[in-house]
C-alpha positions, 0 to 999 in steps of 0.5 A, spaced: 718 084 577 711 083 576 708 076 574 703 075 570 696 077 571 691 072 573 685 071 568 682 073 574 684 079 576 684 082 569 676 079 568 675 083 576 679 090 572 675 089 566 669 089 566 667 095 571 670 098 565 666 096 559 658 096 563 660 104 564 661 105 556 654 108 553 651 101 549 651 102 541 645 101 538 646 096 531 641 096 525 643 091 520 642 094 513 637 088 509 640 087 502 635 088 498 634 095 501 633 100 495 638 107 495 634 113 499 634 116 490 631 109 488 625 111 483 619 107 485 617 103 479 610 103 476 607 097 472 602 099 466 599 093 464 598 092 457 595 087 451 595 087 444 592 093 441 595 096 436 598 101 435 599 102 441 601 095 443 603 090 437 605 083 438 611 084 440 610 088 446 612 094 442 608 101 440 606 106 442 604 105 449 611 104 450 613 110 446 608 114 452 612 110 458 619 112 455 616 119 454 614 119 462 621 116 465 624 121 461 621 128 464 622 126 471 625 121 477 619 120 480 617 114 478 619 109 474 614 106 469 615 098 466 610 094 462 606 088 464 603 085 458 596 082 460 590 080 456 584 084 453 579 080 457 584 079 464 586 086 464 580 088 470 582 082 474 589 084 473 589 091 476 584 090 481 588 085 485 595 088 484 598 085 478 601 092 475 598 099 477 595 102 471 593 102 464 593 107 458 589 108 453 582 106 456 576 108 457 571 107 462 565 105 458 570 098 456 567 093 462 570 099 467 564 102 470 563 099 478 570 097 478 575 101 482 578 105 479 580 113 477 582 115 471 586 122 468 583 126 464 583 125 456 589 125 453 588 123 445 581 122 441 581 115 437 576 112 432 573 105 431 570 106 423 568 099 418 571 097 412 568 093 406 571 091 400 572 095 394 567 094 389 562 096 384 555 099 388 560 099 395 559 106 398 559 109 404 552 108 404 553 100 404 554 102 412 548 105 413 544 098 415 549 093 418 544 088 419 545 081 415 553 083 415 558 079 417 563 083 421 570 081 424 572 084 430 578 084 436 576 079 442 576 083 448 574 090 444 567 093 446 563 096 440 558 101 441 553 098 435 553 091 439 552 095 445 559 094 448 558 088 449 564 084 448 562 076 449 564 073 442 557 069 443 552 073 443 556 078 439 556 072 434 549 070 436 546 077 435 550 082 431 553 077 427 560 079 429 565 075 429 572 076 434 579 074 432 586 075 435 588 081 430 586 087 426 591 085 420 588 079 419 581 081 419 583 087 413 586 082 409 579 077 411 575 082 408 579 084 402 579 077 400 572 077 400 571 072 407 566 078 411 563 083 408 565 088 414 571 088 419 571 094 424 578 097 426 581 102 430 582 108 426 590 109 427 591 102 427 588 102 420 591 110 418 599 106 419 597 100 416 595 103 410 601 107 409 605 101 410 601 097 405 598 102 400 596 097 395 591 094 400 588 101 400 585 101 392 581 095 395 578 097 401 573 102 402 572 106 409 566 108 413 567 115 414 562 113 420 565 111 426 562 106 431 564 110 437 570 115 438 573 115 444 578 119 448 583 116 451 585 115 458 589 112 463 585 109 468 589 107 475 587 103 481 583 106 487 589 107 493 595 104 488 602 107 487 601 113 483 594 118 482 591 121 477 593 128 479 599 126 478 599 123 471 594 129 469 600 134 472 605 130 468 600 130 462 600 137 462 607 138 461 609 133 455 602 137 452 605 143 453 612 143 450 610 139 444 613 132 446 605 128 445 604 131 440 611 129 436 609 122 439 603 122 435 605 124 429 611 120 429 606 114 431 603 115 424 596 118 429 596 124 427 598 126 419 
């Protein structure tokens, strides 16, 4: 009978065994990896500027990002809100990806940045209150006017410039925080103008038809812009993807759905 064996001679017997199996290579898995289908997510930076971004973060700006995730698995685009004056700083240093509904002659121009072709035309246009001798030929000479504007925003009659100082200083402009307010200051007679984004106004409107009959509009416009999305130089997504992307919600309709359901195009 055999007696038990040694820890010895079982270490002696073992171990010539074990140096002889191939080594196993072992990659542990960090848990916060993605799965290999992730979609990478884009930040769109976005301030208050209605329609396309209203108070509560909602509009239209929204509605294009929710158009996006929908026709691909690419890219997966979330909002940022920033602030009108910040939003330059924001982009450059990384705080979300791109922006939409810009232009590049609003404080872009010397920054990094690349923009997509224009998707959609818009409109900055006067408006005066209603009354007896007020035409569209009050609009011809702003000079001597008080005018209410959108902080942050760049006019072309004040030479897109956009310090409330010198917009007070010299075109007699003064800056608050809503296009709303500024319509109702203007129909109670508390600034003889206020300039506002056409599509702000046209949805506005429709909402309060009432503030209509007081209310005469420039049918000049200060400034008509097209809209783009600008992104930044070397960051996650190019401009000719998002053109690429652009085409084909222009083409089967859905941009377009977007805006007339957006009160943009009547």
């Amino acid at each position: 009978m055999t007696g038990p064996l040694s820890r010895r001679t079982v270490l002696r017997t073992a171990l010539p065994l074990l140096a002889s199996l191939p080594l196993l290579a072992v990659c542990p898995v960090p848990s916060h990896a993605a799965p290999a289908d992730a979609s990478a997510v884009v930040r769109v930076g976005a301030y208050e500027f209605p329609p396309y971004v209203d108070e509560t973060g909602g509009g239209v700006t929204r509605d294009l990002l929710d158009l996006f995730n929908a026709a691909q698995s690419e890219r997966r685009f979330e909002m940022v809100r920033t602030a009108p004056q910040r939003r330059y700083e924001d982009l450059e240093q990384g705080r979300f990806d791109m922006i939409a509904f810009e232009c590049r002659n609003w404080g872009w121009e010397g920054r990094a940045v690349d923009a997509t072709r224009p998707f959609l035309r818009d409109a900055e246009v006067f408006i005066a209150r209603a009354a007896p001798g007020i035409d569209q030929r009050y609009f011809d000479d702003l000079s001597g006017k008080s005018i209410l504007g959108r902080l942050g925003f760049h006019y072309a009659f004040a030479g897109f410039e956009a310090d409330p100082k010198i917009l007070e200083q010299r075109f007699r402009t003064r800056v608050t925080v809503t296009h709303e307010g500024n319509v109702r200051s203007v129909v109670a007679g508390r600034a003889d103008l206020a300039i506002v984004t056409r599509s702000f106004l046209t949805r506005f409107l429709q909402r309060e038809p009432e503030l209509a009959r007081q209310l005469v509009v420039s049918e000049r416009s200060d400034q008509i812009y097209e809209h783009t999305i600008l992104t930044r130089q070397g960051g996650s997504v190019a401009t000719a993807w998002l053109d690429s992307l652009l085409d084909r919600l222009a083409a089967d309709g859905r941009l377009e759905s977007l805006w007339r359901r957006s009160g943009i195009l009547s």
